[in-house]
Residue frames as qw, qx, qy, qz and C-alpha x, y, z in Angstrom:
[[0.780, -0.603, 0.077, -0.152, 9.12, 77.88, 69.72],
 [0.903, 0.183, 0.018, 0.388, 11.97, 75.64, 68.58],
 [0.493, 0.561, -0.038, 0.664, 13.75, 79.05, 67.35],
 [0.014, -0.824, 0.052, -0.564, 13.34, 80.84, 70.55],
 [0.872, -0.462, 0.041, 0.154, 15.03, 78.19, 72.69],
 [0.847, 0.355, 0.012, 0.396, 17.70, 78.21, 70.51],
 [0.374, 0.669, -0.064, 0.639, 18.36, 81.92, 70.85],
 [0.616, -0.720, 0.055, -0.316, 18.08, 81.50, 74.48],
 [0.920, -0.266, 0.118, 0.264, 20.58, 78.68, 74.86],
 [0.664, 0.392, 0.042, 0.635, 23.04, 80.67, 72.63],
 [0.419, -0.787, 0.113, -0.438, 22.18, 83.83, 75.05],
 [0.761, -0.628, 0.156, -0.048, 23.33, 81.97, 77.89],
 [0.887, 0.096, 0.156, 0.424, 26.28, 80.31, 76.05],
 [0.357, 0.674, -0.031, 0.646, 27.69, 83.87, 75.24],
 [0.374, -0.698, 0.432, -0.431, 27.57, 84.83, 78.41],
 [0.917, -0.366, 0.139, 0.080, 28.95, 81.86, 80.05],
 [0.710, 0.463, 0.108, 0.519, 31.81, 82.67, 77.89],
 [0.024, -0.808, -0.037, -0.588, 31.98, 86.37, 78.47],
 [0.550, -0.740, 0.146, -0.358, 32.45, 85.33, 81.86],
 [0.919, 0.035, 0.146, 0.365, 35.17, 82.80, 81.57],
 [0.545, 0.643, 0.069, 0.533, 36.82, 85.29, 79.68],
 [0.334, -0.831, 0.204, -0.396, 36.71, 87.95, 82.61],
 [0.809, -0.537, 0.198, -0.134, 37.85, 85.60, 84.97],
 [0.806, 0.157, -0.043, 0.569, 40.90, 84.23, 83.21],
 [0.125, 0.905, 0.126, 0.386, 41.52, 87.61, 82.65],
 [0.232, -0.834, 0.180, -0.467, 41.87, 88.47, 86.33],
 [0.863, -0.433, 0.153, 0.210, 43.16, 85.82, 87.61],
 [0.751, 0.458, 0.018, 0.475, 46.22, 86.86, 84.86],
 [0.137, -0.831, 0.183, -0.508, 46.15, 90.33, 86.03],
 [0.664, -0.714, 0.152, -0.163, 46.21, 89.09, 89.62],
 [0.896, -0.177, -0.003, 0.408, 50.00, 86.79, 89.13],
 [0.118, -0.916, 0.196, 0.331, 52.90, 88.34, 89.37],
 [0.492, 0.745, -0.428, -0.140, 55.32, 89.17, 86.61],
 [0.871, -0.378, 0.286, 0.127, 57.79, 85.95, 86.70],
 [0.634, 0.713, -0.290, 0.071, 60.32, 87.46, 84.09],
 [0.847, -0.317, 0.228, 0.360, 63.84, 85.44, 84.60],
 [0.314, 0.886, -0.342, -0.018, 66.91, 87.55, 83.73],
 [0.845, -0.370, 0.254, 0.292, 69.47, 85.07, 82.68],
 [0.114, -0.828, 0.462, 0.297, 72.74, 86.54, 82.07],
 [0.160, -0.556, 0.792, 0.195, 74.31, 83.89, 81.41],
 [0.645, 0.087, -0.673, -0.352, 71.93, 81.50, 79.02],
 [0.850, -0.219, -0.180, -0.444, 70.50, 80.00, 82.17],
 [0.488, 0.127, -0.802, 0.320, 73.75, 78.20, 84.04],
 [0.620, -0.661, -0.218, -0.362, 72.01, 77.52, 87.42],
 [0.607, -0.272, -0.395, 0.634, 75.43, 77.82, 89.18],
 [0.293, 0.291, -0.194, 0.890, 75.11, 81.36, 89.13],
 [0.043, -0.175, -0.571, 0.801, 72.66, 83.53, 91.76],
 [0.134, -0.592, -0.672, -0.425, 69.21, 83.35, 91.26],
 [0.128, 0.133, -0.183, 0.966, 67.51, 86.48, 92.71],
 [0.080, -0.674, -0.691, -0.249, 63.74, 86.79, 93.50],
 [0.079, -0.152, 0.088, -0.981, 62.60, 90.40, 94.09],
 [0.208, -0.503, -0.839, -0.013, 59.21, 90.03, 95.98],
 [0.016, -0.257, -0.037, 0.965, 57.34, 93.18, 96.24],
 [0.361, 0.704, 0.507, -0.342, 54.09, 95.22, 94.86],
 [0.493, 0.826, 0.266, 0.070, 53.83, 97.80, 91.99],
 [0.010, 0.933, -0.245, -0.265, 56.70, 99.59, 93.07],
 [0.397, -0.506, 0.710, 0.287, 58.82, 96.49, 91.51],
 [0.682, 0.517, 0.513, -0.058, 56.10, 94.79, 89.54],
 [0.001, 0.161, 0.558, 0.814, 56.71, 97.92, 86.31],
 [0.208, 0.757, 0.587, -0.197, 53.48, 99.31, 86.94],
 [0.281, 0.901, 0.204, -0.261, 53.07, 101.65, 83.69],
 [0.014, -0.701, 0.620, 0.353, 56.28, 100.60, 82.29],
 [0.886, 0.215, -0.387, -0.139, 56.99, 98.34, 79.35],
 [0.972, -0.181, -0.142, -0.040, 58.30, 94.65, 79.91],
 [0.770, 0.241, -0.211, 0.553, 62.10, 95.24, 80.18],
 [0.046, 0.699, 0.187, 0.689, 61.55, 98.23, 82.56],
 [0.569, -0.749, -0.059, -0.334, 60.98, 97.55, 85.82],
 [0.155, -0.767, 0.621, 0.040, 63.45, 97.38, 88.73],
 [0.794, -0.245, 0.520, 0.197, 64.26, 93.52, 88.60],
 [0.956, 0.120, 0.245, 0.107, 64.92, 93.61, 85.81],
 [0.223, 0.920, -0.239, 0.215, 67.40, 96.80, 85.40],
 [0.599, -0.649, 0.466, -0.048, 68.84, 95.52, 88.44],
 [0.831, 0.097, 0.474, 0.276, 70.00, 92.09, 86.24],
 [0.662, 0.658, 0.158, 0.322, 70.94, 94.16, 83.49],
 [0.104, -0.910, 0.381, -0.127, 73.31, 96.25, 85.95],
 [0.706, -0.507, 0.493, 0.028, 74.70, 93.37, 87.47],
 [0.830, 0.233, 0.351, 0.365, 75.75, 91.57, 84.16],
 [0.762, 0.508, -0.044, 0.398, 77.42, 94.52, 82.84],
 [0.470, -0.760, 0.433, -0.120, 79.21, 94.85, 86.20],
 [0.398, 0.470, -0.788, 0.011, 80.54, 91.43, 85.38],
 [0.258, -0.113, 0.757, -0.590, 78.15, 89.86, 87.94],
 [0.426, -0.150, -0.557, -0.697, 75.93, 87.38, 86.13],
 [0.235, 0.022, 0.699, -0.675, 72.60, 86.48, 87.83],
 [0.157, -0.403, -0.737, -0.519, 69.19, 85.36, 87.20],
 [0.134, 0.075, 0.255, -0.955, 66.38, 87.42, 88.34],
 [0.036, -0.505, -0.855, -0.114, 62.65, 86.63, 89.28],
 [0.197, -0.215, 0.078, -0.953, 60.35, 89.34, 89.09],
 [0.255, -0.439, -0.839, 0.197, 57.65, 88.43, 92.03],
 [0.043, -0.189, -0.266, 0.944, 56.22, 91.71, 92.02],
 [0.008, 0.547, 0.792, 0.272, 52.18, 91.96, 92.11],
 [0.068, -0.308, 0.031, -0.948, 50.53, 95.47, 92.02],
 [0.642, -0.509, -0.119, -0.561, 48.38, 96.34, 94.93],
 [0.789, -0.091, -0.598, 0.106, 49.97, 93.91, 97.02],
 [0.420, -0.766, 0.281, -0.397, 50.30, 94.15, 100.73],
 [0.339, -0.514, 0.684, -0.390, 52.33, 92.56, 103.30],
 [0.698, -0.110, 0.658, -0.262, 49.86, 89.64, 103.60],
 [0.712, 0.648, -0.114, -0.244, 49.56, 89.52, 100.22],
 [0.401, 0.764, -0.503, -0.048, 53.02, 88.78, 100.05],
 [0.330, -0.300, 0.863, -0.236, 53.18, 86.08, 102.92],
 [0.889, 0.253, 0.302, -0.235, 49.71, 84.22, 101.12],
 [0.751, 0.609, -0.154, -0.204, 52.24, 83.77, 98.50],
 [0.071, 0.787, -0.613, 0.009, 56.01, 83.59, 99.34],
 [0.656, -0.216, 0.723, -0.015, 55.91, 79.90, 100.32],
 [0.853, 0.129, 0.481, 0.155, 55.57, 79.08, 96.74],
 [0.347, 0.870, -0.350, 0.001, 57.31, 82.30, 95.00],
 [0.224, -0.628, 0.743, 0.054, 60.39, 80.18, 96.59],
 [0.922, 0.046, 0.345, -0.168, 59.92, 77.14, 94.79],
 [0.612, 0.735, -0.197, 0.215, 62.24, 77.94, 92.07],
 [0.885, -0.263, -0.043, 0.383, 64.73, 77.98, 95.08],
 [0.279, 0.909, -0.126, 0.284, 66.39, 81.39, 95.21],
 [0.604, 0.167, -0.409, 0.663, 69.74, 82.31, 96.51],
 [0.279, 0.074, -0.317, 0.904, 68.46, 86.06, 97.51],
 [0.108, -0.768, -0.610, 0.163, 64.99, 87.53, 98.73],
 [0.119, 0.115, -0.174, 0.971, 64.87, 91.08, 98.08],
 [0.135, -0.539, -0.800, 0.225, 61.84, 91.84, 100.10],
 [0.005, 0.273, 0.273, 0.923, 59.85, 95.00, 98.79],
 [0.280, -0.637, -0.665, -0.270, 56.51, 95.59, 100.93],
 [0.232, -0.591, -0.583, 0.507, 54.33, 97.20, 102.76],
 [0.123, 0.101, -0.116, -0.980, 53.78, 100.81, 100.73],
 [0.350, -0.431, -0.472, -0.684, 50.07, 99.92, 100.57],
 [0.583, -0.410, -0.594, 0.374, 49.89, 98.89, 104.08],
 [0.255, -0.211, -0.194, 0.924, 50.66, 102.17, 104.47],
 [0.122, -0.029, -0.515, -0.848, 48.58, 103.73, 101.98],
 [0.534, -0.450, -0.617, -0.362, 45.67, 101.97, 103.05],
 [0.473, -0.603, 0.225, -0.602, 46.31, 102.69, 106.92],
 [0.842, -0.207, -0.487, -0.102, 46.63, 98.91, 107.79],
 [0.664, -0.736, 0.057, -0.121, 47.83, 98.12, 111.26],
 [0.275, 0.723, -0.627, 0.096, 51.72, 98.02, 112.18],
 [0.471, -0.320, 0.808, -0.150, 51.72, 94.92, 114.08],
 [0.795, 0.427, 0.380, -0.203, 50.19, 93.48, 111.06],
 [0.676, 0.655, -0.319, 0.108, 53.07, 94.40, 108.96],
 [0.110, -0.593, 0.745, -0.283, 55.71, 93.33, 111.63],
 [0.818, 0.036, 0.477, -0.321, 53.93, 90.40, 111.43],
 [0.857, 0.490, 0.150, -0.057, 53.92, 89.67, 108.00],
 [0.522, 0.758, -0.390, 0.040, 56.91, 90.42, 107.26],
 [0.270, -0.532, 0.740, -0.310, 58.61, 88.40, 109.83],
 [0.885, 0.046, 0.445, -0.130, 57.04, 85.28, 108.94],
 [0.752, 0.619, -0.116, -0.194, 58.37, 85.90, 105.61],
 [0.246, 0.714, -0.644, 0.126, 61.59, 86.49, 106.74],
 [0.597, -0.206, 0.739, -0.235, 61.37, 82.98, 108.95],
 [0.838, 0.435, 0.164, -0.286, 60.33, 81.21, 105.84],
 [0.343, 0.853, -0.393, -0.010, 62.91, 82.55, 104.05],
 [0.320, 0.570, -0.753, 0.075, 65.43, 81.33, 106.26],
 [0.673, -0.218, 0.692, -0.140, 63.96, 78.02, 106.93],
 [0.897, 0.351, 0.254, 0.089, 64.56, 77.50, 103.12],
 [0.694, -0.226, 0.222, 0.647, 68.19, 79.10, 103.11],
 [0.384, 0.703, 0.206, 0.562, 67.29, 82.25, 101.28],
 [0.243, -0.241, -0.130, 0.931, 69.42, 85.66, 102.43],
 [0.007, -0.834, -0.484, 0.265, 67.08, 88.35, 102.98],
 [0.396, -0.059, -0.267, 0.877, 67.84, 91.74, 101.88],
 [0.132, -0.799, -0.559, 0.177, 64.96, 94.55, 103.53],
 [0.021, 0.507, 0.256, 0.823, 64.10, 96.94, 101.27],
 [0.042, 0.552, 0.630, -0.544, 62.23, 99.50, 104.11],
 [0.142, 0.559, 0.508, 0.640, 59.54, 101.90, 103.13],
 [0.056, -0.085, -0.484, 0.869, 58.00, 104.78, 104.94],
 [0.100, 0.601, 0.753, -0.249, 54.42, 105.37, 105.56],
 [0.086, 0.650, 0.381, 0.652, 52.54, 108.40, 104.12],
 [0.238, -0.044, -0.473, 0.847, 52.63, 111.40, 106.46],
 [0.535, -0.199, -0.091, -0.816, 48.76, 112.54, 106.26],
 [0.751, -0.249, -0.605, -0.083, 48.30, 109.24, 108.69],
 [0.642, -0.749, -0.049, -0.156, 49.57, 111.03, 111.58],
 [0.185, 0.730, -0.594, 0.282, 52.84, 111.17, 113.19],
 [0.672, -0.408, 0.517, -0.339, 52.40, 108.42, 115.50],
 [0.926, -0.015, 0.367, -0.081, 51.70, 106.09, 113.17],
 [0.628, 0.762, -0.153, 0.029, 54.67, 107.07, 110.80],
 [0.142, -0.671, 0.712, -0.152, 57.16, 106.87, 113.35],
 [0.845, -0.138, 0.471, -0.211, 55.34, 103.19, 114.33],
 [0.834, 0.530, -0.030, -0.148, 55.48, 102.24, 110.56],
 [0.289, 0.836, -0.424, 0.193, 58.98, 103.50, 109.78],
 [0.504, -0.634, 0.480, -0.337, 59.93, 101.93, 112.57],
 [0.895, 0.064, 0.370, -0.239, 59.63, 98.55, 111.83],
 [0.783, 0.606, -0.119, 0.069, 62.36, 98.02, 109.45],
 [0.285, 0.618, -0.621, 0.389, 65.37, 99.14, 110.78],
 [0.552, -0.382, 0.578, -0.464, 63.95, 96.96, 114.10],
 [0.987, 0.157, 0.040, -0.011, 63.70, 93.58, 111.68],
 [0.595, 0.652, -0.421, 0.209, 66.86, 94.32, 109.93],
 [0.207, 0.574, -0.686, 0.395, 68.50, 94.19, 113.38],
 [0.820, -0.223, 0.394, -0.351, 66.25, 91.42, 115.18],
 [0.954, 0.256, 0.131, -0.089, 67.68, 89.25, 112.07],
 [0.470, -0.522, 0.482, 0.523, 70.88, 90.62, 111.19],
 [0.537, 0.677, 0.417, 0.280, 69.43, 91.48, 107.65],
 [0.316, 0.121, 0.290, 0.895, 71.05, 93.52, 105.14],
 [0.251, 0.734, 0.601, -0.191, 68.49, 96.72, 105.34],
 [0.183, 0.288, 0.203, 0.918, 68.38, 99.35, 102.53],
 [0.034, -0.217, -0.361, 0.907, 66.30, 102.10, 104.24],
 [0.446, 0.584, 0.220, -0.641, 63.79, 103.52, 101.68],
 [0.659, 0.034, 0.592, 0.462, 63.57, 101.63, 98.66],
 [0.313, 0.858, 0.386, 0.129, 62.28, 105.17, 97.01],
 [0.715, -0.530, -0.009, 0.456, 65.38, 106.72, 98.02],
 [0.210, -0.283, 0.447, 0.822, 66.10, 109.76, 95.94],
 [0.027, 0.245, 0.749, 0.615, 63.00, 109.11, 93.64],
 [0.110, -0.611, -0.713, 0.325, 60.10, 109.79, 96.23],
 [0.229, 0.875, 0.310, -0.291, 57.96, 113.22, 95.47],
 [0.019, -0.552, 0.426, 0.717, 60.40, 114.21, 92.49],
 [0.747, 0.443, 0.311, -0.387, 57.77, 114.59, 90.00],
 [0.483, 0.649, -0.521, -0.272, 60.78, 114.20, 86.85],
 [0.125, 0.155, -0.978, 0.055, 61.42, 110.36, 88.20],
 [0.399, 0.238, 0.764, -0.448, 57.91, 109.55, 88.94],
 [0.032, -0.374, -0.677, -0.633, 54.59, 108.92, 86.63],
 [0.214, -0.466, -0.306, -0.802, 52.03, 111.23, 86.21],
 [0.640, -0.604, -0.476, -0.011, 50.24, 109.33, 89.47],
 [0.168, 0.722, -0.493, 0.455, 53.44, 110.49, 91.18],
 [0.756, -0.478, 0.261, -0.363, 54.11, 107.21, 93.14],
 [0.875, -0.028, 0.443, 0.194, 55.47, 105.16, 91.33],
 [0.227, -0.661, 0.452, 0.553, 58.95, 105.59, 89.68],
 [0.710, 0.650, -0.151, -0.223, 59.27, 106.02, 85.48],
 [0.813, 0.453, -0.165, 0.327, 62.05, 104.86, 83.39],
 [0.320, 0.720, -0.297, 0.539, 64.42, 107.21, 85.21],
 [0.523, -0.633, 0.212, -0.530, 63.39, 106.72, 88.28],
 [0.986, 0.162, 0.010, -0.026, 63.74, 103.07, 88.30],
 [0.714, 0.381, -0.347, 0.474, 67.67, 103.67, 86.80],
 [0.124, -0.567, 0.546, -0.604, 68.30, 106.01, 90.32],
 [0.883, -0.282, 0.098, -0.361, 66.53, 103.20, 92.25],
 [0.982, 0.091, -0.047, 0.161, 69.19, 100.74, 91.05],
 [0.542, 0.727, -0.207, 0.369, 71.86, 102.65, 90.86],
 [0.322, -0.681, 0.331, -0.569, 71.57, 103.50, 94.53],
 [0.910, -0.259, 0.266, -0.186, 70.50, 99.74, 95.45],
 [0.446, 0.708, -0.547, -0.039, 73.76, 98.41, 93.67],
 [0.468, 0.471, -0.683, 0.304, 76.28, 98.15, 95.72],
 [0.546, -0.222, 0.610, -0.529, 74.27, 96.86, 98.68],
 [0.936, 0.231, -0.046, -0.262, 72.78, 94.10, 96.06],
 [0.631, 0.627, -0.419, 0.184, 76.47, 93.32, 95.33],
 [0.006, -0.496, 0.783, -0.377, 77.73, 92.90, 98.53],
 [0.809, 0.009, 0.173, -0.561, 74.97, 90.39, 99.01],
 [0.952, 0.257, -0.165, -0.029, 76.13, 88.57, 96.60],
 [0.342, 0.587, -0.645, 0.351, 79.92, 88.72, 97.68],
 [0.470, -0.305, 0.747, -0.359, 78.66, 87.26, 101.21],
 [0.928, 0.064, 0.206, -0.305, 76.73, 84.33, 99.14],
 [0.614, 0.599, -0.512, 0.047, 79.97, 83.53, 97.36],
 [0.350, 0.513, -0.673, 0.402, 81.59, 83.39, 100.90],
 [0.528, -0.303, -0.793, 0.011, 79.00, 81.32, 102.43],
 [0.049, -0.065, 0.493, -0.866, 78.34, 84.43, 105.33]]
């Protein structure tokens, strides 16, 4: 009797475990990457970056030194342009996804916001006044805590319909100039359906892809910084 509580209570204990275990798990899975690229051994006069965004910034399927924030820091420093760099990128994320969070991704107190969203919004179909929403609050957030913006845009998937691709699309180049935001167009620019810059999924940009991604986003990141230098 004695012996067949026991192995009951130790039953339940293993699984109460087992579940603990899961659940850390996913809540890990579920934060986003917070790697800090400091050039410069960490002086906090220089520009702190946060890159907020989904998988396409996160490194989905790339190793830890791979994805764009942090190529991006490793251009800029051997431009002569040190920075520190937050990777805030969480895979799967959407729009709202990205407003439930941004109020405390800024705690650290960037200089710049690059602002990466909305390719699942697409992907999933979600409404466009729902991402002209969200993303406008962010950008109000933003600059009620002094961070420059710059708006990455994205384009919608064309097997949703021409209406709503134009809507989608739309919606970027119509923030960029309601705020007076720096907008790069398409942050896939050059990398989009070219299967030699993409993984196997073909959505998301490899190693190579990734280095045309920066390369392209550069000198628009750079003049960013040249307007935070000069207080614009």
């Amino acid at each position: 009797m004695c012996r067949s509580l026991l192995t009951a209570a130790l039953g339940v204990l293993s699984t109460t475990l087992c579940l603990l275990s899961a659940l850390t798990g996913l809540g890990l899975a579920l934060l986003p990457s917070s790697t800090a690229f400091a050039a410069n051994g960490g002086n906090s006069s220089i520009p702190h970056i946060l890159v907020l965004g989904d998988s396409l910034v996160a490194g989905y399927g790339l190793g830890p030194d791979e994805a764009f924030p942090e190529r991006l820091g490793a251009a800029l420093n051997a431009k002569g342009r040190p920075v520190r760099i937050t990777n805030a990128g969480v895979s799967g994320d959407t729009s709202a996804g990205g407003l439930a969070r941004v109020e405390w991704s800024l705690a650290d107190k960037p200089d710049l916001l690059i602002l990466e969203l909305g390719a699942n919004d697409g992907l999933r179909g979600l409404p466009v006044d729902d991402l002209r929403r969200n993303l406008s609050t962010i950008i109000e957030i933003c600059r009620k805590n002094g961070v420059r913006v710059l708006l990455a845009g994205m384009r919608a998937p064309r097997n949703m319909g021409p209406d709503y691709a134009r809507r989608f699309d739309a919606v970027y180049p119509e923030l960029a100039a309601q705020y007076g935001l720096t907008l790069y167009p398409f942050f896939l620019d050059g990398v989009a359906l070219d299967r030699s810059l993409n993984l196997p999924d073909g959505m998301h940009p490899n190693q190579m892809g990734v280095q045309v991604i920066v390369e392209r986003m550069l000198p628009v990141v750079e003049r960013e910084l040249g307007a935070l230098k000069a207080g614009n």
